[in-house]
C-alpha positions as CSV (number, residue, x, y, z in Angstrom):
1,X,-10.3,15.6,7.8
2,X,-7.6,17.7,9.0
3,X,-9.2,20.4,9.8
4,X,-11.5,18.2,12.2
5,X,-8.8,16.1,13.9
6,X,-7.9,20.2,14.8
7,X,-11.1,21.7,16.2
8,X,-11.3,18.2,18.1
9,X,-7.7,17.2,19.3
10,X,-5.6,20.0,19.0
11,X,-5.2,20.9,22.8
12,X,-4.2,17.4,23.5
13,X,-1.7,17.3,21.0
14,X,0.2,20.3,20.0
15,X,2.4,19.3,17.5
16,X,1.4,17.4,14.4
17,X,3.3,16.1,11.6
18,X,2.1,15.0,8.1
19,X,4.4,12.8,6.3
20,X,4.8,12.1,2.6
21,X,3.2,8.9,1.7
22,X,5.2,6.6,0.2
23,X,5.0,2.7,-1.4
24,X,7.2,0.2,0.8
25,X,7.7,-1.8,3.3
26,X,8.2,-0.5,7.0
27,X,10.5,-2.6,9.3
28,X,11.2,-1.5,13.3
29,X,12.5,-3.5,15.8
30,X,11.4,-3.2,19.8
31,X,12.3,-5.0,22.7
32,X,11.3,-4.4,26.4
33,X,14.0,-3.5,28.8
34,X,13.3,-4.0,32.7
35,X,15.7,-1.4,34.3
36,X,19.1,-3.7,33.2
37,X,18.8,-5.3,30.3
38,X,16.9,-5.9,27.4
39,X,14.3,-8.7,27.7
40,X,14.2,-11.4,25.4
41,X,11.2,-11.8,22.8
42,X,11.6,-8.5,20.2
43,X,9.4,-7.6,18.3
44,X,9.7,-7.0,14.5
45,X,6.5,-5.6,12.6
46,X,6.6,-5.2,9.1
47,X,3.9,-3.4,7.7
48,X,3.5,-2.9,3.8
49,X,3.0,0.4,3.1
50,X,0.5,0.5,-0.7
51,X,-0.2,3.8,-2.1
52,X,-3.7,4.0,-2.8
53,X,-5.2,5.5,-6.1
54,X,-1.7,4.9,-7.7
């Protein structure tokens, strides 16, 4: 799979990192910001990350 996504996308993106998978749960926070200030309404996803074929 790798070694398609590099015949096929590697001019559009140069550098590409492969991270350990790991079984969690991944929290961010984002907000939108308009020039001076952060707009109200962030956004919090949590996504459960399940390692397959444990």
């Amino acid at each position: 799979m790798l070694e398609a996504y590099k015949r096929t996308i590697a001019d559009e993106i140069p550098v590409f990192q492969l991270q350990k998978r790991v079984t969690g749960v991944e929290v961010a926070v984002g907000a939108f910001f308009n020039g001076h200030q952060c707009v109200e309404r962030i956004n919090i996803p949590i996504h459960l990350a399940c390692q397959v074929n444990q």
